[in-house]
N, C-alpha and C positions, 0 to 999 in steps of 0.2 A: 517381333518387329512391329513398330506401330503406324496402325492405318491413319491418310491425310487422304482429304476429300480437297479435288479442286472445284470449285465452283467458277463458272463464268459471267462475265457481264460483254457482250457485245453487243454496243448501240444502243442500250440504254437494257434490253433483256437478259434475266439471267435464266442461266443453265445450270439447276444443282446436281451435282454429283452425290447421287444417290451410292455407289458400291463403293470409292474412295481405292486408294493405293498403297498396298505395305512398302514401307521405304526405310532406310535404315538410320535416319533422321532427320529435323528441320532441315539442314544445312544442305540434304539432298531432295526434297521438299521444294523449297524455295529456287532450288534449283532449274525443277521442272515445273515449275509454275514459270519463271522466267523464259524456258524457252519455247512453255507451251503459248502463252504469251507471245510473243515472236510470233512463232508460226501462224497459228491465227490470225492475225495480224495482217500475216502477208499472204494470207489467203482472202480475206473479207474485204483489207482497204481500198484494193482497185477498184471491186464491185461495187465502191461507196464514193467516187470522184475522187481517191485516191487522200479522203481523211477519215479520220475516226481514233477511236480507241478499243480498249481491250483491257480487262479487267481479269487479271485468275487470282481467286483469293483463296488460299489454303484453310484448311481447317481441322480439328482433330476430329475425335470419336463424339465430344460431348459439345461440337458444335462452337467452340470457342475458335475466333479469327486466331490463326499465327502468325500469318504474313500478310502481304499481297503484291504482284507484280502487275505492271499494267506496260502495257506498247502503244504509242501514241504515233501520229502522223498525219503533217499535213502538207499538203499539196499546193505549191504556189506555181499557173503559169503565167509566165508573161509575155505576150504579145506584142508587147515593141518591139520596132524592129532596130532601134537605135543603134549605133556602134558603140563597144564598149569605149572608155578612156583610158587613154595609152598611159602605159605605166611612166613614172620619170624616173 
């Protein structure tokens, strides 16, 4: 089974993944890169005024990118107190 390393980008640092994960290919790879992705995500972006990104980028044994998944979000609030406009 061949090993993929996710490395991460949050906030502009990365995190290399040194040991990498036997998977039983790209397609399940890419997979967990996306949800790892996710979760991350929705662990980091509150602490950060509820924007940012997230970065996992797959990779094989000889260091070559295969994929990459990234989770983005941004935080809009708004303080008027306006009423909305009534539908017609």
């Amino acid at each position: 089974m061949p090993r993929f390393y996710f490395d991460v980008v949050v906030y502009g640092t990365l995190a290399e993944d040194e040991e990498g994960i036997e998977m039983p290919d790209i397609a399940a790879a890419e997979n967990e890169a996306a949800i790892s992705a996710m979760a991350i995500g929705s662990d980091e972006f509150p602490s950060h005024g509820g924007n940012g990104m997230v970065i996992v980028e797959v990779r094989n044994k000889e260091g070559q990118r295969l994929a990459s998944a990234t989770a983005t979000m941004t935080l809009q609030i708004v303080r008027n107190k306006r009423p909305r406009p009534s539908s017609l």
